[in-house]
Steps between C-alpha positions, in 0.01 A plus 500: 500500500715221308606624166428235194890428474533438856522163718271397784723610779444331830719586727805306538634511807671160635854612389414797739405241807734233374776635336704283236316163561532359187863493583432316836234263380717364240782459695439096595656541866326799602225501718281647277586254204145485259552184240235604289630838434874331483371227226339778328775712453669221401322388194492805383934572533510151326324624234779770376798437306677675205615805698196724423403820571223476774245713637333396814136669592401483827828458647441618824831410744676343212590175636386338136730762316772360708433140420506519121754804444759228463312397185487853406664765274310733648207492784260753570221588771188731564218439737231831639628375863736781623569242810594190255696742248709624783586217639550319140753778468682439828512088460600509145807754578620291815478155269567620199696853497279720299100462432271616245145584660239730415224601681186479227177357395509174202207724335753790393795319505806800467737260236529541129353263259618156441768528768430141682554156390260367778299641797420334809110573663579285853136499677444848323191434234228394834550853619412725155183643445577524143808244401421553134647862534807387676542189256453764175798692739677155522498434100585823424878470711509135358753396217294319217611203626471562857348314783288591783501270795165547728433312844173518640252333751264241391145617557308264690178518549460406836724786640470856542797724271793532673599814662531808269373291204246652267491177281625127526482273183441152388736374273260539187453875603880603486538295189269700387579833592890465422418348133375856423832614557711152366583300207597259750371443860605156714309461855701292739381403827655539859470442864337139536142576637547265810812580634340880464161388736704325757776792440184754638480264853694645810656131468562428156674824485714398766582171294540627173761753603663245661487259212600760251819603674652174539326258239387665190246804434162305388361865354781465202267238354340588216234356248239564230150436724358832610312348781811322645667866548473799680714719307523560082793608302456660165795518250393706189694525190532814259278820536188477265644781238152695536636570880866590390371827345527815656383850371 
């Protein structure tokens, strides 16, 4: 039976089948090169500066660890895959020389209070049965200033949820959700809706990898109309005090 404090745990197993992929689909001359995932990844590393200390949830093979560390004092992972953490652990010590990864759920997160200065949710929210536990979780490790950075699918009602996914959102419904938690909460928008379509075709696949290696990535766009976008980001600003209080 699932405890109260416990996440909806579907199990995870593509770092089993695939191994590091992230790695590999962000890599723009490999094979397996994914521009959504690359631009996505992207926005979010461009968002960090002033050397803080970051905690990344849901970091399964840690290739986003490795792109912002060098805007990092100090970077920090934990994901429930045993798969991702291992091979976070093994990518992070060949490119980096040491690695901090724990293997842990974002609803008891094992880190003292007020420890972070931001923490990074990449495509982790869609997949919680209850995100308000891990967000009180979130708070609680959060300097009073600190930020939260969240990534999430779109919802669209026209499509089924994504694999693994318990719950998508509109924009309106994350505001919404993360406001509870946030003096501050900005939505940006990502992944231009029609390059996505024609990105889901056997030939605009093709086309778009091809474009995106050699001309210019058109899933770095980003805008402020939901229903030109497949993909929100969420930066929130400073903890509500009422979730900074532990007993």
């Amino acid at each position: 039976m699932q405890t109260q404090n416990r996440p909806n745990l579907v199990p995870f197993d593509k770092y089993d089948r695939y191994g590091a992929y992230h790695w590999l689909e962000c890599e723009r001359h490999s094979r397996r090169y994914n521009p959504p995932l690359a631009a996505r990844y992207e926005a979010v590393a461009r968002r960090i500066s002033g050397r803080p200390k970051v905690l990344d949830i849901g970091c399964g093979d840690g290739y986003l660890m490795h792109l912002v560390q060098p805007q990092c004092d100090t970077i920090v992972g934990i994901d429930t895959a045993s798969a991702g953490v291992r091979h976070a652990a093994q990518q992070l010590s060949s490119h980096l020389g040491t690695s901090a990864i724990a293997l842990g759920s974002g609803y008891e997160l094992p880190f003292a209070d007020k420890q972070f200065d931001v923490v990074l949710m990449t495509d982790v929210i869609e997949h919680l049965e209850r995100p308000e536990a891990c967000l009180t979780e979130v708070c609680r490790v959060l300097q009073p200033d600190g930020m939260l950075c969240v990534t999430t699918p779109r919802r669209r009602p026209e499509r089924p949820l994504g694999w693994g996914h318990v719950r998508e959102y509109t924009g309106d419904e994350l505001q919404t959700s993360l406001d509870a938690f946030f003096v501050h909460v900005q939505l940006t928008y990502l992944w231009p809706l029609t390059w996505f379509r024609l990105y889901g075709t056997r030939l605009g696949w093709r086309l778009i990898r091809l474009f995106a290696r050699y001309a210019g990535n058109p899933f770095t766009r980003e805008g402020q109309e939901p229903e030109k976008f497949a993909q929100i980001l969420a930066m929130c600003h400073r903890p509500h005090p009422a979730h900074t209080i532990t007993y």
